[in-house]
C-alpha positions in Angstrom: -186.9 35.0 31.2 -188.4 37.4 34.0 -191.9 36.6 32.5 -191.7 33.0 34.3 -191.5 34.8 37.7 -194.6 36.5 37.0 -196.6 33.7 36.5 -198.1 31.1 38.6 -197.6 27.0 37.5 -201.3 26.8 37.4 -201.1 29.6 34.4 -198.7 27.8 32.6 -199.3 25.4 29.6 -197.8 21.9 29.3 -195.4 23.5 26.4 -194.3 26.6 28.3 -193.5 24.3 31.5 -191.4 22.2 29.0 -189.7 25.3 27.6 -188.8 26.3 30.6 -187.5 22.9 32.3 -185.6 22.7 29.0 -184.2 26.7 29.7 -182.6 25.4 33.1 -181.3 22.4 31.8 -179.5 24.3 29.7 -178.3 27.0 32.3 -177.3 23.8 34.6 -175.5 21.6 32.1 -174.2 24.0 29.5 -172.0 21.3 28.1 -172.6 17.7 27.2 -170.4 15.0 27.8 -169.4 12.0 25.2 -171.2 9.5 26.8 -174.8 11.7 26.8 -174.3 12.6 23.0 -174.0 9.1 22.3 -177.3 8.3 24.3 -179.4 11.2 22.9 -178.1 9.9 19.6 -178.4 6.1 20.6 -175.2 5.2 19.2 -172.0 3.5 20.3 -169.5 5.5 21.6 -166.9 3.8 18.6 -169.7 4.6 16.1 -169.4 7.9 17.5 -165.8 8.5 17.8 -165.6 7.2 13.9 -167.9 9.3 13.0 -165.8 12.0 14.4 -162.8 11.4 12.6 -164.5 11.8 9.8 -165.9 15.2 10.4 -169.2 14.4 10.0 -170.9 16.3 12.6 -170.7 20.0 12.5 -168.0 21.6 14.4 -169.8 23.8 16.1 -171.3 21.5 18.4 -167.8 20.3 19.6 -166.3 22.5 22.4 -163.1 24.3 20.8 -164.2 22.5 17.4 -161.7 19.2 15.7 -159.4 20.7 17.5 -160.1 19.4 21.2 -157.8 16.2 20.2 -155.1 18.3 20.8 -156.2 19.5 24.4 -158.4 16.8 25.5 -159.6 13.1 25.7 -162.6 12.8 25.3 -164.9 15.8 23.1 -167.2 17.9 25.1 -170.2 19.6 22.8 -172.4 22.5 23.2 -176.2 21.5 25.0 -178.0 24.0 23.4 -175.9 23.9 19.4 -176.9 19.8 19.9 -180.4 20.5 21.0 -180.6 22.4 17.9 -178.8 20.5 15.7 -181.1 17.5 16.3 -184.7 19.5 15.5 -183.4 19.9 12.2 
């Protein structure tokens, strides 16, 4: 992380200016709400939910795993676990 102080934009590649935007998107939004999962995975928030109930997705990516029925609305999931998730 200190090593982007140290350089200058001009000394950066295209790939290490994306890693880096992508770093403090992550320290901004460490969470992701329901309605940006279902756009980064261009489904319907129903499609979603089902999905859901089902336990298809993994629970790490949920915030406080299956169990966030019991405490919330709507799931909140991990940024970084999705971000991951989908490269696979």
């Amino acid at each position: 992380m200190n090593d982007i102080f140290k350089k200058r934009c001009a000394d950066m590649t295209v790939l290490e200016v994306m890693e880096y935007a992508e770093m403090f998107n992550l320290i901004k939004n460490p969470t992701m709400t329901m309605e940006a999962f279902c756009k980064v995975l261009n489904k319907s928030k129903r499609r979603v939910y089902t999905l859901l109930e089902n336990k298809i997705y993994p629970e790490e990516l949920i915030v406080d795993g299956y169990e966030y029925r019991e405490k919330r609305k709507s799931p909140i999931f991990h940024t970084h676990k999705v971000i991951e998730w989908l490269k696979q």
